[in-house]
N, C-alpha and C positions, 0 to 999 in steps of 0.2 A: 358696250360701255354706255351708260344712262349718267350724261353730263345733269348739275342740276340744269334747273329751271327756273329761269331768272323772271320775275316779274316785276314790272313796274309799281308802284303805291297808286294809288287812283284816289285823288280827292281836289277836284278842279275847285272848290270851292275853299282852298286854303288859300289864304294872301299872303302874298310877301311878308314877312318880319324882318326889319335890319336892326342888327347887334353885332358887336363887338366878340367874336368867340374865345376872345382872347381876357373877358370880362367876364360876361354872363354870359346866359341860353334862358332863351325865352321855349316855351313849352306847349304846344296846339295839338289837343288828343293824344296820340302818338306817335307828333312828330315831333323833332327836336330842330330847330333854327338857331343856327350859329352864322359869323361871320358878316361882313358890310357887303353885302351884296344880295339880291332877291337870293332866295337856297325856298325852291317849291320838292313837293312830293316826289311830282313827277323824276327829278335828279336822281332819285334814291330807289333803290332797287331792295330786294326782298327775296330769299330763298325760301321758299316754302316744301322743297321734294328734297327727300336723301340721295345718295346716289353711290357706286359702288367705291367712287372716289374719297367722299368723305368719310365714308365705314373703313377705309385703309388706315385711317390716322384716331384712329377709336384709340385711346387710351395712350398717345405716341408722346413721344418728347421731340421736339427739332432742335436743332441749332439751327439761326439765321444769323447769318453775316451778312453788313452793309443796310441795314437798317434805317438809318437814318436818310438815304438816297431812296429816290424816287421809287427803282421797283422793290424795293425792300419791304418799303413799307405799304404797298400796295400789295406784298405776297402774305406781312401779316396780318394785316388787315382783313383779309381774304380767308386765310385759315380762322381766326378767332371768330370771323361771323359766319362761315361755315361750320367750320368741325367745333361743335360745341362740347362733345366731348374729348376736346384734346386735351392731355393731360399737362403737358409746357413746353411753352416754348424759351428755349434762351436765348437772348439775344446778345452779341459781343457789341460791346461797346468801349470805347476810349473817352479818357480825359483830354478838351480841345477849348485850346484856349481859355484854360484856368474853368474850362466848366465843367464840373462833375458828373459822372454816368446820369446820376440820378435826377440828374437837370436836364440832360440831354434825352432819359427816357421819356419825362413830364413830357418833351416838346415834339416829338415822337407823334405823341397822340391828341395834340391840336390840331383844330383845322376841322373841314369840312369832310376832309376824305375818312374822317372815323367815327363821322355819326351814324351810318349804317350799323356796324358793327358794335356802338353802344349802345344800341336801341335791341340789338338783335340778343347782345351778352351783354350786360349791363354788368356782372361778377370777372370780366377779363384779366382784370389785375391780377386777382390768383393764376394765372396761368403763363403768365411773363415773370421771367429772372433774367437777372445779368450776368455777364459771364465777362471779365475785364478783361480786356486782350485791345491788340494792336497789329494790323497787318502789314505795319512797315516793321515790324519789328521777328526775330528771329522765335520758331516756334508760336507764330501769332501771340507773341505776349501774352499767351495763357499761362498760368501758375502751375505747380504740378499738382493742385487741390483741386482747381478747378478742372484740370485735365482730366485724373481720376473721375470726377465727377461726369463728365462729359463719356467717356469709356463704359462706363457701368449703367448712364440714364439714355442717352441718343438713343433715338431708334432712325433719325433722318437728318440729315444736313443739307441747306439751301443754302448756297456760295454765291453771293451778288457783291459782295463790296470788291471794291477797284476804284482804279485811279482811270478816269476817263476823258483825262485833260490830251487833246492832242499834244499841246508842248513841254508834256513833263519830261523834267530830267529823265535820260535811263535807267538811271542806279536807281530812282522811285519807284518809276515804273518797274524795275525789275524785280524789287525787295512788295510791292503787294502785288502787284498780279500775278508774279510766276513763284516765287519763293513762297508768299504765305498759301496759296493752293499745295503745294510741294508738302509742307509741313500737316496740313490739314489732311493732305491723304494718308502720312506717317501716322494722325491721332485715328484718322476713324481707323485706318487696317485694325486698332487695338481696339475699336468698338468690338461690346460682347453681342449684342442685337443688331449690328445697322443693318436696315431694308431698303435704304435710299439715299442716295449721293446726287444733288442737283448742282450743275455747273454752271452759271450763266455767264456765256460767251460772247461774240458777238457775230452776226453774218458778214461783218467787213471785216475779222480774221485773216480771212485769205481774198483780200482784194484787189490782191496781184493780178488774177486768174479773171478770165473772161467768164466759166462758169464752176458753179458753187456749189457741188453735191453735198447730202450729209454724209458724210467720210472724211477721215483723215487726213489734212497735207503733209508733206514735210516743212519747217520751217527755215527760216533761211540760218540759224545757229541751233544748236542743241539747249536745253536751257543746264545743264550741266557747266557747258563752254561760257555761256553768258553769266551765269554766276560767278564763277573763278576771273572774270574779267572786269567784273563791279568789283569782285573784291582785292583785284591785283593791283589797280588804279586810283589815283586819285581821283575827284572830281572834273577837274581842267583834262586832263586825257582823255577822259569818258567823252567829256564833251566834244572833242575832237574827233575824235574815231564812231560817234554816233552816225552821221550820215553813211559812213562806209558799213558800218553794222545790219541800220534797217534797210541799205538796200533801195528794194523794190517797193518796201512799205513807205505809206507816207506821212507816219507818223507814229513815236514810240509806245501810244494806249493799243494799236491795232499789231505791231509787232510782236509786242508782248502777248496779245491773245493769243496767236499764232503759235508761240513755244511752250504756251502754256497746256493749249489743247495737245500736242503733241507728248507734253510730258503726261498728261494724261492718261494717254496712250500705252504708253509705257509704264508708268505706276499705278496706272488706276485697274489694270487687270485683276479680274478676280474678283474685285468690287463691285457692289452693285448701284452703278453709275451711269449719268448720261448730262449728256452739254447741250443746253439750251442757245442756241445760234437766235435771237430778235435781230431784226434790223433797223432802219430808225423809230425810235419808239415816239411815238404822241402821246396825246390825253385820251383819257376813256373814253367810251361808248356808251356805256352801261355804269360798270361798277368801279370803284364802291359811289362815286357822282359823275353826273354824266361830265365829258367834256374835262375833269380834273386833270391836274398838271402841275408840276413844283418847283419847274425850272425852265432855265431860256435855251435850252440846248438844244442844234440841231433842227427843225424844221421849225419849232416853238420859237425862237429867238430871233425866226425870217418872219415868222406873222406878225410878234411883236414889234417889232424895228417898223416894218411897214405901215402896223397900226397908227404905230408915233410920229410916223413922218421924217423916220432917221434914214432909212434904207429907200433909195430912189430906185437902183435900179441891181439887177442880180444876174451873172452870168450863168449859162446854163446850155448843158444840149437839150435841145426840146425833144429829142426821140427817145435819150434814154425814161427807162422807169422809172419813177419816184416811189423806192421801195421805204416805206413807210408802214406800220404793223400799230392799232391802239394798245394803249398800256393794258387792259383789260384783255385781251387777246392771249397776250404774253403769258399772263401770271396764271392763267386757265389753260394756258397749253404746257405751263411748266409744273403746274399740279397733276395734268393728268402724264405727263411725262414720267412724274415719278412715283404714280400710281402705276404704270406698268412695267417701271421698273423694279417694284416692291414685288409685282405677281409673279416676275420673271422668276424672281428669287425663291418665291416659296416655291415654285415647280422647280427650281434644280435642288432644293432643299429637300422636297417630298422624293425627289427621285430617288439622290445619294441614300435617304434611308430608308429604302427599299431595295438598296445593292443595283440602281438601274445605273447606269457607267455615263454622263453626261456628253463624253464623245467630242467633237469637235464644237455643240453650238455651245457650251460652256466659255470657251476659250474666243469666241467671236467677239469682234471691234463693239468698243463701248459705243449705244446708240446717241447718235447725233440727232435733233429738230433743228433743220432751219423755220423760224417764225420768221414768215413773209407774207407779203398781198399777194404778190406779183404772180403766184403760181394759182390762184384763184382769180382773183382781181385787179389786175395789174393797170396802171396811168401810167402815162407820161408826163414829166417834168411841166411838157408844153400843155397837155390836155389839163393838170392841175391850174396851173397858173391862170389860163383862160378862163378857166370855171370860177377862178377867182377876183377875174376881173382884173389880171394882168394885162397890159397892153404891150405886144412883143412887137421888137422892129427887129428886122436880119442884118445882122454883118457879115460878111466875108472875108477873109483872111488870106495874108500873103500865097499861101497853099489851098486857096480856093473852098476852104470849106469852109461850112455855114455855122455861124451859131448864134445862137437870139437870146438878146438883152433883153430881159423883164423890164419895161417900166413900171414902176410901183405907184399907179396912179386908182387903186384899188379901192371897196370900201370892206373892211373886217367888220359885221355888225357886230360880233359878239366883243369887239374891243372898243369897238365905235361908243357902245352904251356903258361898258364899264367904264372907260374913262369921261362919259357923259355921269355916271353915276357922282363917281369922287368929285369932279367939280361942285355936284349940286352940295355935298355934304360938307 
């Protein structure tokens, strides 16, 4: 496999420009400077090699779901300034909050994180359509025009939208993350071409469990069971019987992943599929800017709070790992995911017509990635926090065991200067 090859821009002698990306763009050789904050060369990355990856999506159509969320739009971001010859992408999108698709796609592609990709395809727009659908809604609120359409053009579908609130309702949780997957596997079965079904899961799934292969678990209900029990109930019930439902989970976005992959499992046979497992996902490294990020979620929302001076102090086991994976990581390990899930295909394709009998690995468990550090690179909780200038003190507990209090008495430079920045402006 010959991943590209990512290079940096090199021009030490560009200056900072600050604008408004939301206004204009100011314009230096060719680069592009958007947004209130320094945005150098150096941030911006650049493909210069093919690779056997890209040549898979030569003339393709995708569907991407969840688009407008973080990794969404960092997978299409990723496709459009890679695979220049793709042929389209659709994106599903809803009306929210009295705003129209087509407002919502405009906003889509503001921002910093899509000037690579403008500079790289400057013609993108031809290559994005919408497809109106809603994953709380039955049949993902696709039309049956739009379906047909979907049946006849896909050649791949990327599944990222979800509800990844730990306290949502059940019935929500249960009506996008497991219901609208469910129906989505019902349209592609009736795709004429598909070579790729990408799942994006999550590795706290099954976080029941002391360890985490890529395999199957059982979950703790069928999602069969769990449907007919959103829809047997009111709201006040559900809510009642929720704690005794998720159990061992500790919360109903990672429950839900749980029966989701498992229905998978079970409907996704046959299909040419696989379920991307990331764990806490950060900012980039690399692509499409360095260090990018779009929300306060999860490890992001501990740096920022600390920057501000809102979060003093953070409990925590300092043995365990701080499994943490960059968003950049992710979206390159889910492309090449389903690049070998597309090659899988054409070799049981080339075999069937040739009368070779596909045998058991036909019928073998859809492949799982866990996206992790921890099996290359692994920290702990304690050895992060120090390198950041945490100052830990030990506690002890009725039951003698230790656990250490971050004090948040740290310096974040890269929050330190932004918010030095905004003052001065």
């Amino acid at each position: 496999m010959h991943h590209n090859e990512l290079k940096l821009l090199t021009n030490e002698n560009l200056k900072p420009i600050a604008s408004s990306y939301r206004v204009r763009m100011s314009k230096v050789g060719v680069y592009r400077v958007k947004e209130d904050r320094e945005f150098f060369s150096r941030d911006m990355v650049n493909v210069e090699e093919t690779s056997e990856i890209v040549d898979i999506f030569e003339n393709a159509t995708i569907l991407l779901t969840g688009c407008t969320g973080f990794i969404g739009k960092l997978f299409l971001e990723k496709l459009l300034r890679s695979c220049p010859k793709l042929k389209k992408i659709y994106i599903l999108l809803r009306t929210k909050k009295g705003k129209e698709v087509e407002k919502r796609l405009e906003e889509i592609f503001e921002g910093p994180n899509m000037e690579p990709m403008k500079l790289a395809n400057p013609k993108y727009q031809k290559q994005v359509a919408i497809i109106n659908g809603d994953c709380f809604l039955p049949d993902v609120g696709i039309v049956d025009e739009d379906k047909q359409k979907i049946i006849e053009e896909v050649n791949f579908i990327i599944h990222c939208a979800a509800t990844v609130r730990f306290d949502e309702k059940l019935k929500v949780a249960a009506y996008i993350n497991v219901r609208s997957v469910r129906d989505l596997l019902k349209i592609a079965r009736q795709i004429r071409n598909l070579k790729g079904f990408l799942h994006v899961s999550t590795a706290y799934a099954n976080c029941n469990r002391e360890t985490i292969d890529e395999t199957f678990y059982k979950p703790g209900i069928s999602y069969n069971h769990l449907l007919e029990l959103i829809e047997m109930f009111d709201d006040e019930i559900i809510e009642k019987i929720t704690p005794t439902l998720i159990g061992k989970w500790p919360n109903t976005y990672v429950f839900t992943k749980c029966i989701t992959e498992d229905m998978i499992k079970q409907e996704g046979r046959n299909l040419p599929m696989a379920v991307l497992r990331p764990s806490i996902v950060i900012g980039s490294v690399n692509e499409p800017v360095t260090g990018w990020i779009d929300n306060f979620y999860g490890a992001t929302g501990v740096f920022l709070g600390a920057g501000l001076g809102l979060l003093r102090s953070l409990q925590a086991i300092a043995d365990n790992v701080a499994e943490m994976i960059p968003a950049d990581y992710v979206i390159n390990a889910g492309l090449a995911a389903l690049w070998e899930t597309a090659c899988n295909k054409d070799v049981n394709d080339a075999n069937e017509s040739n009368g070779i009998e596909a045998g058991d690995d036909k019928n073998e468990e859809i492949p799982i990635y866990n996206v992790v550090s921890s099996a290359e690179s692994p920290i702990t909780w304690g050895k992060f926090y120090v390198n950041n200038h945490f100052n830990p003190c030990t506690v002890t507990d009725s039951k003698n065991k230790k656990t250490k209090f971050f004090s948040v008495i740290f310096r974040f430079q890269f929050i330190s200067n932004m918010l030095k920045r905004k003052t001065i402006n």
